[in-house]
N, C-alpha and C positions, 0 to 999 in steps of 0.2 A: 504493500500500500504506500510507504513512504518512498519509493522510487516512484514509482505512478505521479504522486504528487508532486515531485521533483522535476520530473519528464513534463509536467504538465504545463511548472511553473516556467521550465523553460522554453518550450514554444510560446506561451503568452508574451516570454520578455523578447524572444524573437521577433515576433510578429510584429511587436510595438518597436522593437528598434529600428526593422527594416518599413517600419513605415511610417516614423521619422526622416529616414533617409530621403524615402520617395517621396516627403513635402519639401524638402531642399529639391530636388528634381523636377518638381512640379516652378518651385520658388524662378528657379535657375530658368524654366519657361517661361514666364511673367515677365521674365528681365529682357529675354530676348527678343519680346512680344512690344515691350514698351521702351526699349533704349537703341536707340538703332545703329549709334557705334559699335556694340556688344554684336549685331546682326555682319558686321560689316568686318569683324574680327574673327568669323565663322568659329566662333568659342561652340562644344557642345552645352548641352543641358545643365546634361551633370558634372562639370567642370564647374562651372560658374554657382549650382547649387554647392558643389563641393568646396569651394572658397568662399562662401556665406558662411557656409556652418565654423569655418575653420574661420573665420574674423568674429563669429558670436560666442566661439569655445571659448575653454578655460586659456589658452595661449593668449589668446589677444584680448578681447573684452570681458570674456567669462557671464555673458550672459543666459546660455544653454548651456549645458552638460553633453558630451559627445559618449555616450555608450563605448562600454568598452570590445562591444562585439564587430564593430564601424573596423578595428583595425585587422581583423582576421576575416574578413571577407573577400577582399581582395584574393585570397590565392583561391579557394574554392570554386569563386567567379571565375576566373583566366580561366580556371582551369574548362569552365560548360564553357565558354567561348572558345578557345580552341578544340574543344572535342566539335563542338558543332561545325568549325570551320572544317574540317576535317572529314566530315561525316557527307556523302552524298559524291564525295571527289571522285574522278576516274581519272586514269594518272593513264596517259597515252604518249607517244614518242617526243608530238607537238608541247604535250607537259611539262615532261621532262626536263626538256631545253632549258623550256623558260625556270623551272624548279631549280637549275645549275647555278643561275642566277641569284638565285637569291640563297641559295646554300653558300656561293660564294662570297656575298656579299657579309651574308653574316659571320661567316667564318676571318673574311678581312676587318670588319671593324674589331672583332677580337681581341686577334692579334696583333691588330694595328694599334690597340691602347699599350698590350702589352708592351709594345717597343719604345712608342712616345711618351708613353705614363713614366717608365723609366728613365729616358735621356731626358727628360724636361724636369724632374725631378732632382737628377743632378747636379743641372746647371742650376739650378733654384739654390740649391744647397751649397754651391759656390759664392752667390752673389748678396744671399739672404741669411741670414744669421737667425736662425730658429733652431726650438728645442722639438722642434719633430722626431718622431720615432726613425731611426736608419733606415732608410732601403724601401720606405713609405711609399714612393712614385710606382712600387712593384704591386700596392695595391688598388690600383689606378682599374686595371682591367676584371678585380671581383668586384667592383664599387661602384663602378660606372655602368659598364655592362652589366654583371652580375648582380647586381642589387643586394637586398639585403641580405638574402639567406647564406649568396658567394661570400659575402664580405666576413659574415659571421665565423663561416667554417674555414677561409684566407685565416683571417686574422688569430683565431682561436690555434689554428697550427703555426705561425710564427711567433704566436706569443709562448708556446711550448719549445721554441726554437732558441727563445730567448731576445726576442724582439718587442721587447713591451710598451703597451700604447696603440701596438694596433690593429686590435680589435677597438675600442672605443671611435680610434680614429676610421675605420673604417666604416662604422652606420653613419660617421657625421660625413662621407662623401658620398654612399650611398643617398645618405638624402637628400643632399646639396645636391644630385644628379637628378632627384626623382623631380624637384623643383624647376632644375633646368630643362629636365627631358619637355616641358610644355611651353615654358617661356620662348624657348630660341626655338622650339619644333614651328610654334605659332608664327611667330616671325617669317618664316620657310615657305607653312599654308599661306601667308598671303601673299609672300614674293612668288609663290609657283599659281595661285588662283590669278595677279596680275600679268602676269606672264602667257598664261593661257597650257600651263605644263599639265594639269588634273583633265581627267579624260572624261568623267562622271559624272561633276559636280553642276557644270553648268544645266542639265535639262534637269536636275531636280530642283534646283532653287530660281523658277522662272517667277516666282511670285513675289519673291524675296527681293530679287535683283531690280523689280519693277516697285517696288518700294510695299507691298502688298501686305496682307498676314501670314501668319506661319500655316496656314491651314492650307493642305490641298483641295484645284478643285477636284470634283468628282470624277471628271474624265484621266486628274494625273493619279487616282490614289489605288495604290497598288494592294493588291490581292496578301492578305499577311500569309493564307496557309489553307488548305483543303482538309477535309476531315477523309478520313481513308478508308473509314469504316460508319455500320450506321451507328450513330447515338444510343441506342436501346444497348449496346455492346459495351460501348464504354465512350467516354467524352475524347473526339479526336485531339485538344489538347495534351491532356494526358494520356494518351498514347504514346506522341513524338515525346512529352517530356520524360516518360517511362525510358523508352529507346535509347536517349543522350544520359540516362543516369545508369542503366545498364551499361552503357561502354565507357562508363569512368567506373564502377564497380570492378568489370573485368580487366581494365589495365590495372587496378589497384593490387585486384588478385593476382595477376599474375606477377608484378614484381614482387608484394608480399613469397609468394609462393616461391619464386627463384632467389629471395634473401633467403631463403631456409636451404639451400643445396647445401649439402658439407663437405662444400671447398670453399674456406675462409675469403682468398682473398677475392673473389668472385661474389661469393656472399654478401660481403661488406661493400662489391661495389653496388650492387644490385638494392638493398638498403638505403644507399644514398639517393638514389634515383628521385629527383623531385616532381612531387604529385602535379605537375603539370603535364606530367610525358603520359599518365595515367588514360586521360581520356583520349588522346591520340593515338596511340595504340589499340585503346579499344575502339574506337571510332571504325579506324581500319579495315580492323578485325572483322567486325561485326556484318561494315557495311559489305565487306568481298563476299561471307559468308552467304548474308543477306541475297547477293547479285548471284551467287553460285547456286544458291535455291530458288531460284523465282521466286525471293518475295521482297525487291527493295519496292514493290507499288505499295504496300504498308507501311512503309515511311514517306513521308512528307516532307522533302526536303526546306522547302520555302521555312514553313513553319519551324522548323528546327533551327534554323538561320536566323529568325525571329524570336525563340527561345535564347542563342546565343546574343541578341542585341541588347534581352533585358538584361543579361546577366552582364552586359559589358556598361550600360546604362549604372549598374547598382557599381561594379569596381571602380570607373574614375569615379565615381561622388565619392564612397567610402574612401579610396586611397587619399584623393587631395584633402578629403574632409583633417584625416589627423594623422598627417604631416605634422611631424614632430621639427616645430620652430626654434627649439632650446638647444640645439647642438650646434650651431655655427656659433658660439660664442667664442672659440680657441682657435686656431690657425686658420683664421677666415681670409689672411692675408694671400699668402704661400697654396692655399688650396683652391682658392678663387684664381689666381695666376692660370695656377695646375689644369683648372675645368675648363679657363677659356682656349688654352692651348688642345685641351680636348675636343672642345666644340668646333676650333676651327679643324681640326682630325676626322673629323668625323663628316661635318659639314663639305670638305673637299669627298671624302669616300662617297657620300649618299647623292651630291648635288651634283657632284664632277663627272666624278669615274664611273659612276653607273649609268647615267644618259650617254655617253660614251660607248657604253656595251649596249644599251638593249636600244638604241636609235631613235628614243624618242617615241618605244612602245611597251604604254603606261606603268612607267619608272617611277611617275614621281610617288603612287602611291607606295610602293615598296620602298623607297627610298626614305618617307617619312617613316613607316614603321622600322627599319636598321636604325634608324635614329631616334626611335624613341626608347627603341630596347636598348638602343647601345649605348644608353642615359642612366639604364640600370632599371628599368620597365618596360614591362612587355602589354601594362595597359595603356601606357599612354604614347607606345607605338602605335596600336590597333585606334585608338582615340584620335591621334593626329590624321593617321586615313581615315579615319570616318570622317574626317570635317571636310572632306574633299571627294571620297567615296560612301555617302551615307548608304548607298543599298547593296554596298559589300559586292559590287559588279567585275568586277579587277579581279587577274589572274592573282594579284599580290595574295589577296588573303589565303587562297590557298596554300601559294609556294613559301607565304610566310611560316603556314602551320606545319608544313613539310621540312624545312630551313629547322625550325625550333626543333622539331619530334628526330633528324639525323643529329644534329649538334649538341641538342642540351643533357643527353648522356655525355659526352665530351667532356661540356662544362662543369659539370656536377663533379668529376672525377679530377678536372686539373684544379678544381679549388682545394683540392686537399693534396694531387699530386706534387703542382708544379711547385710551389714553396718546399716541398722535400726537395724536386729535382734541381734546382736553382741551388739551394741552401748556400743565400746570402750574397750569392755572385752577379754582381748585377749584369756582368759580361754573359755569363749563361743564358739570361733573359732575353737580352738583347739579340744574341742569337736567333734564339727560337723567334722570340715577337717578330723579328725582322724578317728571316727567314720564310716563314710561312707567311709573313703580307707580300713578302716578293713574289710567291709561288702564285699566291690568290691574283695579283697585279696579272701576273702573267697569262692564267689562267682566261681572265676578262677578255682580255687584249686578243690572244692567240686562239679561242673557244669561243667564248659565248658573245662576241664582237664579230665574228664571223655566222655566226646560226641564226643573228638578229639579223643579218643584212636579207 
C-alpha cells in the first residue's frame, strides 16, 4: 500500500511539473505572437519559454521555484527524439552518401576540439597567468562537444590521474557551451535565413514573413498523423507512442543484457553506453523487423515524428529553463578566450567546409545541428534546425541520428579512454586531435565532394 501511494504521489508531482513547463511553452507563444522582433529572431517556443522560467527562478529573480524534475528531463527527451528520428528510415545507396557526410562531419568537429582545445590552451597559459588546472584545454572536447555527462567521467579520471580541479572545471565549460550552443547557433539561423542557405523554412513561415499570425491557414496545415487501426482496438495515438517506447525498452535491454557478458572489459564498455544510443538501436531494430514482416502499415510514421517534436518541445524549455548560472564565476577570463576560439572552430567546420562538400545541398541544416552538438548539446542542435526546418523535411535529421547512433559508442569510450591514453602529454593529443581532423578534411574533399557533385 505505501509504494502504491508513493507511485501515486509521484505521477501527481509529475504531471504538475510537466505542466508547469508546458505554460512557459505556451508563455514563450504569447511572446512570439505579440513581439515581432522575437518572430524575426526565428527563436522556438520553448526556448524563449525556457528563458522566462530561468529569469523568474531562484538564479535571477526567485520569483517561481523551478522543480527539481525540469533538470532530468532532458536526457529521457533526446532520447524519444532521436528514436523517433530514426524510426520509419530506409537507408538506401543514395542515403548512404549523404549519411558519410554527416558521420564525417561529426567525427571532424570532434577531433577538431580535441586538437585546438589543446594548442589554444597553451598559448593561453603562456600569455595568461592563471591558477587553472594543467593540461585543462584537453578538456575542451568532453565539455564542449561532450556535455555534461563526457565532462563528468573526463574529469573524474584525470582527477584520479592527479589533475585536480577538473572535474569542477569541466561542468563550468560544459555549460558555458550549452549557453553558447544557442546564442552564436542563433546568430548562424539568421545569417543562413538572410542569405537564403535553409531549404524548408521559407514555405512554412508565409504568414509570418507577411507580417501575419502564427496560425496556419487551413489549406497550409499539415496532417499530424493517421490512426492505423480502428478506435474500438485501441486509440491510434497510443499505439505509435506504444511502438517509440518499445524501441527505447529494447535498446535499453539489450545493452543492459551485453553489460552482463563475463568478459570485463567489454562488459564495462557496454555499461557505459549512454541511454541515448538506446532508442536508436531499437528504433532500427524494430523498424527492419517491422518491414521484414509486412507490418511497418501499423506504424504511422508522421505521427511518430510528431510524438518526437513534443518530446523535443518539453527538452529545450527544460534544458534552458535550469541552466545553472552560478558556475562562470572563476576562470571566466581564460575560458571565455578558450570558447570563442572554439566557436570560430567550429563555425569555419559547419559554415565553410561543409557547403564545400555537399554543394549547396541542404547543408545548412546539418551544419546547424554539428554545431549545436558540438556546443556540448544534442538538443539545441536539433532546436537550431528546427528554426529553419520546423517539419523535420531535411535528409539532416536522419543522417544526424545515424552520425550520433555510429559515433557516440566512440564517445562514450574515449571519455574514459583517451585521458588514460594521453596520460598528460599534450603532444599525444595533439596527435591524435590533429590526425584524425586531417583524415576527416581529406575525406570531405577527396569523397563526399565528389558524390555531391
Amino acid at each position: 500500500m505505501d509504494n502504491t501511494i508513493a507511485l501515486s504521489k509521484i505521477m501527481n508531482q509529475t504531471v504538475q511539473d510537466l505542466g508547469l513547463l508546458l505554460i512557459f511553452l505556451l508563455i514563450g507563444v504569447v511572446l512570439l505572437r505579440v513581439c515581432k522582433p522575437l518572430k524575426k529572431l526565428f527563436l522556438p517556443a520553448g526556448l524563449i519559454g525556457g528563458v522566462i522560467a530561468l529569469i523568474l527562478g531562484p538564479q535571477v529573480l526567485g520569483v517561481i521555484s523551478i522543480p527539481d524534475s525540469w533538470s532530468g528531463m532532458a536526457t529521457p527527451m533526446i532520447n524519444v527524439v532521436l528514436t523517433t528520428t530514426l524510426f520509419g528510415a530506409v537507408i538506401n545507396k543514395a542515403k548512404l552518401k549523404k549519411y558519410s557526410s554527416a558521420i564525417d562531419i561529426i567525427v571532424l568537429t570532434y577531433f577538431g576540439q580535441l586538437f585546438v582545445g589543446i594548442l589554444v590552451s597553451m598559448v593561453i597559459n603562456t600569455v595568461w597567468k592563471n591558477d587553472l588546472p594543467n593540461f585543462w584545454g584537453f578538456m575542451s572536447v568532453f565539455t564542449y562537444w561532450g556535455g555534461h555527462g563526457a565532462a563528468t567521467t573526463a574529469g573524474t579520471v584525470l582527477e584520479e590521474m592527479g589533475y585536480n580541479g577538473m572535474l569542477s572545471l569541466g561542468i563550468i565549460m560544459a555549460t558555458l557551451g550549452l549557453i553558447v550552443a544557442m546564442l552564436a547557433g542563433m546568430v548562424w539561423v539568421n545569417i543562413g535565413e538572410r542569405k537564403g542557405w535553409s531549404t524548408y523554412k521559407k514555405d512554412a513561415d508565409k504568414e509570418k514573413e507577411k507580417g501575419g499570425s502564427l496560425l496556419l491557414t487551413d489549406d497550409e496545415r499539415p496532417v499530424i498523423g493517421h490512426a492505423t487501426m480502428s478506435s474500438d482496438v485501441a486509440n491510434g495515438l497510443a499505439v505509435q507512442l506504444g511502438i517509440v517506447l518499445f524501441c527505447m525498452w529494447l535498446g535499453q535491454f539489450i545493452f543492459q543484457s551485453l553489460a552482463k557478458v563475463p568478459f570485463a572489459p567489454f562488459a564495462n564498455v557496454m555499461a557505459k553506453i549512454p541511454s541515448l544510443l538506446y532508442g536508436i538501436v531499437g528504433a532500427i531494430i524494430v523498424w527492419a523487423v517491422m518491414r521484414k514482416c509486412k507490418m511497418e502499415k501499423y506504424a504511422d510514421v508522421p505521427t511518430i515524428k510528431n510524438i518526437g517534436g513534443v518530446a523535443l518541445e518539453i527538452c529545450v524549455a527544460s534544458a534552458t529553463a535550469t541552466l545553472d548560472l552560478k558556475l562562470f564565476a572563476n576562470y571566466i577570463g581564460p575560458i571565455l578566450i578558450h570558447l570563442v576560439c572554439i566557436i570560430i572552430l567550429m563555425s569555419v567546420i559547419c559554415f565553410w567546409l561543409l557547403p564545400k562538400w555537399l554543394h549547396g545541398k541542404e547543408w545548412f541544416e546539418l551544419a546547424l545541428m554539428a554545431f549545436g552538438q558540438g556546443h556540448g548539446s544534442t538538443p539545441s542542435g536539433l532546436a537550431l534546425a528546427r528554426c529553419v526546418d520546423p517539419d523535420s523535411k531535411s535528409y539532416a535529421w536522419e543522417g544526424f541520428g545515424v552520425a550520433l547512433g555510429v559515433f557516440t559508442p566512440v564517445t562514450s569510450t574515449l571519455s574514459a579512454v583517451l585521458p588514460i591514453i594521453v596520460s598528460g602529454s599534450v603532444v599525444m593529443g595533439l596527435l591524435i586531435g590533429g590526425g584524425v581532423s586531417l583524415a576527416c578534411i581529406l575525406f570531405g574533399f577527396l569523397f563526399i565532394s565528389r558524390q555531391s557533385t
